[in-house]
C-alpha positions in Angstrom: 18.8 6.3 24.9 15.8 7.5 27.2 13.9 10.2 25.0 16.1 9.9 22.1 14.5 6.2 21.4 14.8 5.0 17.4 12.2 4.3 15.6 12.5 0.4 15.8 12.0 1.0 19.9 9.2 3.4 19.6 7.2 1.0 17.0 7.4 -2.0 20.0 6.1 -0.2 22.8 3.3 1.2 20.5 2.7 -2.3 19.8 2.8 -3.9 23.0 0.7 -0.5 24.7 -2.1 -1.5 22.2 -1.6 -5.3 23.3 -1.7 -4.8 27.0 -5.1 -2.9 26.9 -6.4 -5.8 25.2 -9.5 -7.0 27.8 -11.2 -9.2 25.2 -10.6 -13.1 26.2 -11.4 -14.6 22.7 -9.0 -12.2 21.2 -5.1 -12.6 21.3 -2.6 -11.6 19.8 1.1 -13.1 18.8 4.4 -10.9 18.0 7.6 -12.8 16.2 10.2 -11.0 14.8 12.9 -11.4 12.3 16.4 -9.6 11.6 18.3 -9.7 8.3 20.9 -7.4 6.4 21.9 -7.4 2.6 25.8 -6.4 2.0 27.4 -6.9 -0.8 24.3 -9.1 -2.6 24.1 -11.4 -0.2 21.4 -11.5 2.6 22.2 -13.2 6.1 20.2 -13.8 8.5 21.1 -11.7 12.0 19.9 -13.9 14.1 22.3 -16.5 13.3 26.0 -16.3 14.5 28.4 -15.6 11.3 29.8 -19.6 11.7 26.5 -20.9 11.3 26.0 -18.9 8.5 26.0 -20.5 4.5 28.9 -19.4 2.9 29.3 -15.8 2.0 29.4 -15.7 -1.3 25.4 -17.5 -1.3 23.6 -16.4 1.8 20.0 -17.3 2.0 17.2 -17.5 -0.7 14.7 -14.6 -2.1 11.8 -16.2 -2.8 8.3 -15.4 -4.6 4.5 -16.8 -3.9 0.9 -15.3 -4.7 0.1 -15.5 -1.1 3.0 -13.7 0.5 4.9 -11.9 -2.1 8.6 -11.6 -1.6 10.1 -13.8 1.2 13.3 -14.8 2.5 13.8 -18.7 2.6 15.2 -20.6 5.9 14.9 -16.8 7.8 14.7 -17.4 11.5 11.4 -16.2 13.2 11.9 -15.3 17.1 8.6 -14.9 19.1 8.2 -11.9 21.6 6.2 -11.1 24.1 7.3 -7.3 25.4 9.3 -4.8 24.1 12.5 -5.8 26.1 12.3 -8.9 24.6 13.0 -7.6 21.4 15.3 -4.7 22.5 17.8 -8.1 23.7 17.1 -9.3 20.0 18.0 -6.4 18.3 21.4 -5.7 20.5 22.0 -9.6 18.8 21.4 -8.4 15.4 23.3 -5.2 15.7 26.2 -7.5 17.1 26.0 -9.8 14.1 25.9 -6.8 11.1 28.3 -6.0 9.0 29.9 -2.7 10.1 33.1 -0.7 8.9 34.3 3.3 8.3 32.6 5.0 5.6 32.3 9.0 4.5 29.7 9.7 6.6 30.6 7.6 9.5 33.8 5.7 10.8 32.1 2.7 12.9 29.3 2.7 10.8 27.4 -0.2 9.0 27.9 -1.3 5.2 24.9 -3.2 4.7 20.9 -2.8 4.5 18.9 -4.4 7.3 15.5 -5.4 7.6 13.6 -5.6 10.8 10.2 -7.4 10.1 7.6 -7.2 12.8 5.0 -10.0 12.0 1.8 -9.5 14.4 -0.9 -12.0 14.4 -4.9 -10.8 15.8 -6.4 -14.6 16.5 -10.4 -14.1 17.6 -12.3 -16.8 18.8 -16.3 -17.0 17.8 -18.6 -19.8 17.7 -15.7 -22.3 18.5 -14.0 -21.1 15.2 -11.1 -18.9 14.2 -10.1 -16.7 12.6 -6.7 -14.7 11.8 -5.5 -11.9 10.7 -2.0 -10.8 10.0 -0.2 -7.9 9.5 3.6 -7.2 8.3 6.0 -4.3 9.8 9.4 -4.1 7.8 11.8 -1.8 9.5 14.4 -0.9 6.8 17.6 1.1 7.5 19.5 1.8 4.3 23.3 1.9 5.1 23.7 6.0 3.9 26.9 6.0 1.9 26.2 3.4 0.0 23.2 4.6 -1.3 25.3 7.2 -3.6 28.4 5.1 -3.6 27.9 1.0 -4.2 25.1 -0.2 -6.7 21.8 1.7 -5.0 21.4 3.3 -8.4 19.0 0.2 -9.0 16.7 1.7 -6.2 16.8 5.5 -7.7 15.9 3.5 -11.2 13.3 1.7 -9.9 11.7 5.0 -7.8 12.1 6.8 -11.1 10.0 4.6 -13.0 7.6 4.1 -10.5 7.2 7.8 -10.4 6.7 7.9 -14.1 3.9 4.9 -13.9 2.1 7.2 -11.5 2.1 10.1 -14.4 0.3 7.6 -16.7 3.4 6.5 -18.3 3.8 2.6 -19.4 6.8 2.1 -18.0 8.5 -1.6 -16.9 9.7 -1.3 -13.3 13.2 -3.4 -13.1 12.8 -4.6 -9.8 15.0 -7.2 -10.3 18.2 -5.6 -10.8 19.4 -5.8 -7.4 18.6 -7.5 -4.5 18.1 -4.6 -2.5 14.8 -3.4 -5.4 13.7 -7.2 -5.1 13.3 -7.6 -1.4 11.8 -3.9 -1.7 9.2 -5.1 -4.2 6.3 -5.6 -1.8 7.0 -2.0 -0.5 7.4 -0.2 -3.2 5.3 -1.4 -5.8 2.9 -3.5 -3.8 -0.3 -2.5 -2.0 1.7 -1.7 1.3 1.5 1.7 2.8 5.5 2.8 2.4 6.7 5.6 4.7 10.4 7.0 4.5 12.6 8.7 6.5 16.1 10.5 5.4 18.7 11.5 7.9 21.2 14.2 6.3 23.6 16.2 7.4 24.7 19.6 6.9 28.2 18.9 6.5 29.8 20.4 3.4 32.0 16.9 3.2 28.3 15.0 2.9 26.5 17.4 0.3 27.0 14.6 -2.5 25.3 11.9 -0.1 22.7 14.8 1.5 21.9 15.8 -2.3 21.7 11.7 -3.5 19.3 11.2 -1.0 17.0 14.5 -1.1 16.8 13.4 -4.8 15.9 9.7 -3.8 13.3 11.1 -1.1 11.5 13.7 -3.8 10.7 11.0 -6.1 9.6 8.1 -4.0 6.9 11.0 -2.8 5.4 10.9 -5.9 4.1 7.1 -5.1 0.6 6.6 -4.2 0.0 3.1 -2.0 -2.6 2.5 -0.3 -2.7 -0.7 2.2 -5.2 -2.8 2.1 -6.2 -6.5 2.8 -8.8 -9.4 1.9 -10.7 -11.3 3.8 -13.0 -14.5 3.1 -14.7 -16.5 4.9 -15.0 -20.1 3.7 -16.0 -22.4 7.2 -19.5 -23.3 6.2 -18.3 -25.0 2.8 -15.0 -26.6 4.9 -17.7 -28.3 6.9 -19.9 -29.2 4.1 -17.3 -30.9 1.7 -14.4 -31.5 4.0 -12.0 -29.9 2.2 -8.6 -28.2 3.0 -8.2 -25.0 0.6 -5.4 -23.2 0.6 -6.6 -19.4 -1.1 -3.6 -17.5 -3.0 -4.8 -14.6 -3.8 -3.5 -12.3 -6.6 -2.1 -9.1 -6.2 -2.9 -8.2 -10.3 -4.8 -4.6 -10.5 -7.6 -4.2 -13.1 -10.8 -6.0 -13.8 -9.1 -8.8 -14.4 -8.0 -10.3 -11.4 -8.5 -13.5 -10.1 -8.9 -15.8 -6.8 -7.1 -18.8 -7.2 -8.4 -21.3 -5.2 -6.3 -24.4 -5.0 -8.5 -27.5 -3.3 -6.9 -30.4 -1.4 -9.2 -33.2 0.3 -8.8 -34.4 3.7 -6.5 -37.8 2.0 -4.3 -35.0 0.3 -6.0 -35.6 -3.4 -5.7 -32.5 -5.2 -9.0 -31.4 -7.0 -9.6 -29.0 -9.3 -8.3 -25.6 -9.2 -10.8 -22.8 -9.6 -10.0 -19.3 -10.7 -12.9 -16.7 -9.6 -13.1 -12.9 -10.4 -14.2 -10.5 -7.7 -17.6 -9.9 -8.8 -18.5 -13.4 -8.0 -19.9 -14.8 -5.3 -19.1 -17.3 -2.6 -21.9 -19.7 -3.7 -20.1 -19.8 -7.2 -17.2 -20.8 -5.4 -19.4 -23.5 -3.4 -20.9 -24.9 -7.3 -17.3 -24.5 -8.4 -15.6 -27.0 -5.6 -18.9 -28.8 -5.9 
């Protein structure tokens, strides 16, 4: 589309622009990328031909952890390495969505899709590791049936959101839909959220241009603010040869808690640990001790 580029393009070649000046040789860097759409309550995977789908009616699983939130179970993840890479992916996925006439547009598509962007920043030090990774979801809402077929779950849960950020005790039903569900980590997680509406001035699309001005004043009333953790745990891996697997809460308040789950080196589980932030990494060392 030369200058008029979509967002999902754009995103890529920032990526791989910031990748390419890269002149550090114990630091790389690893793209992969995966495609799915909701329709109808059901999320497929787009990177998997309809026939080699599970049946319609079941589609893949939503799933839950402590360490990464909301996930999709059995989702295929495509590495990349440039931006045309994934501009061949995505012409797959677009082949493989769900598409059919609407109010707003006749060829256009009836489901939700999700591009997520996983990048991966491995450094080198000291002959040791370490990671860090960041998640990109891409989300295009399908517009009509945002006003039209069950997206009132995603108004309700903007709403109370919005009212939590008042001071209001409010209970946020993210799981009335799937759509809220798999939006979780966005919307009520510690994710920086960004969104963009495309309306039109068509008299024929003032309910739909009205639905989503209404959606779009609300969800502006959320404060996020991204962040991430870090801990460092290789002396203590070398000093009592343990494999720990850290799941980390995502609880606000003084209250919350690192869980550290211990496995040794012959898979016997030890003792789990639960730590608040205020302490230390030697009460972690005494802890596993």
């Amino acid at each position: 589309y030369g200058k008029n580029k979509g967002i999902i393009s754009r995103v890529c070649e920032e990526i791989f622009e910031h990748i390419a000046t890269n002149a550090n040789p114990d630091l790389c860097y690893e793209v992969a990328v995966s495609v799915f759409e909701l329709y109808n309550e059901v999320v497929q995977d787009l990177l998997v031909r309809p026939e080699r789908r599970p049946p319609s009616e079941f589609g893949l699983d939503i799933c839950e952890s402590k360490l990464h939130g909301i996930y999709i179970d059995r989702l295929e993840r495509r590495p990349m390495h440039s931006c045309e890479e994934i501009e061949q992916l995505l012409e797959e996925a677009t082949h493989n969505r769900t598409v059919g006439s609407d109010l707003m547009n006749a060829t256009g598509s009836r489901s939700h899709t999700f591009t997520r962007i996983e990048i991966k920043q491995v450094t080198t030090q000291g002959g040791r590791e370490s990671t860090k990774v960041s998640m990109i979801n891409l989300v295009d809402l399908a517009g009509s049936e945002i006003s039209e077929c069950g997206c009132r779950a995603l108004h309700e849960v903007v709403e109370k959101l919005a009212s939590k950020q008042e001071g209001k005790k409010v209970a946020v039903p993210y799981r009335d839909s799937m759509l809220t569900r798999l939006l979780q980590n966005e919307l009520g997680g510690r994710r920086q959220t960004f969104m963009i509406c495309t309306l039109s001035p068509a008299l024929s699309n003032y309910k739909e241009t009205l639905s989503i001005l209404q959606l779009a004043d609300r969800a502006r009333k959320i404060k996020r603010v991204g962040s991430f953790a870090t801990l460092s745990l290789a002396p203590y891996l070398v000093a009592s040869k343990v494999v720990l697997t850290i799941l980390i809460s995502a609880q606000d308040g003084p209250e919350s808690l690192l869980t550290v789950q211990a496995t040794s080196l012959a898979g016997k589980e030890l003792v789990p640990c639960r730590l608040s932030p205020k302490q230390s990494l030697a009460d972690l060392k005494d802890a596993l001790a």
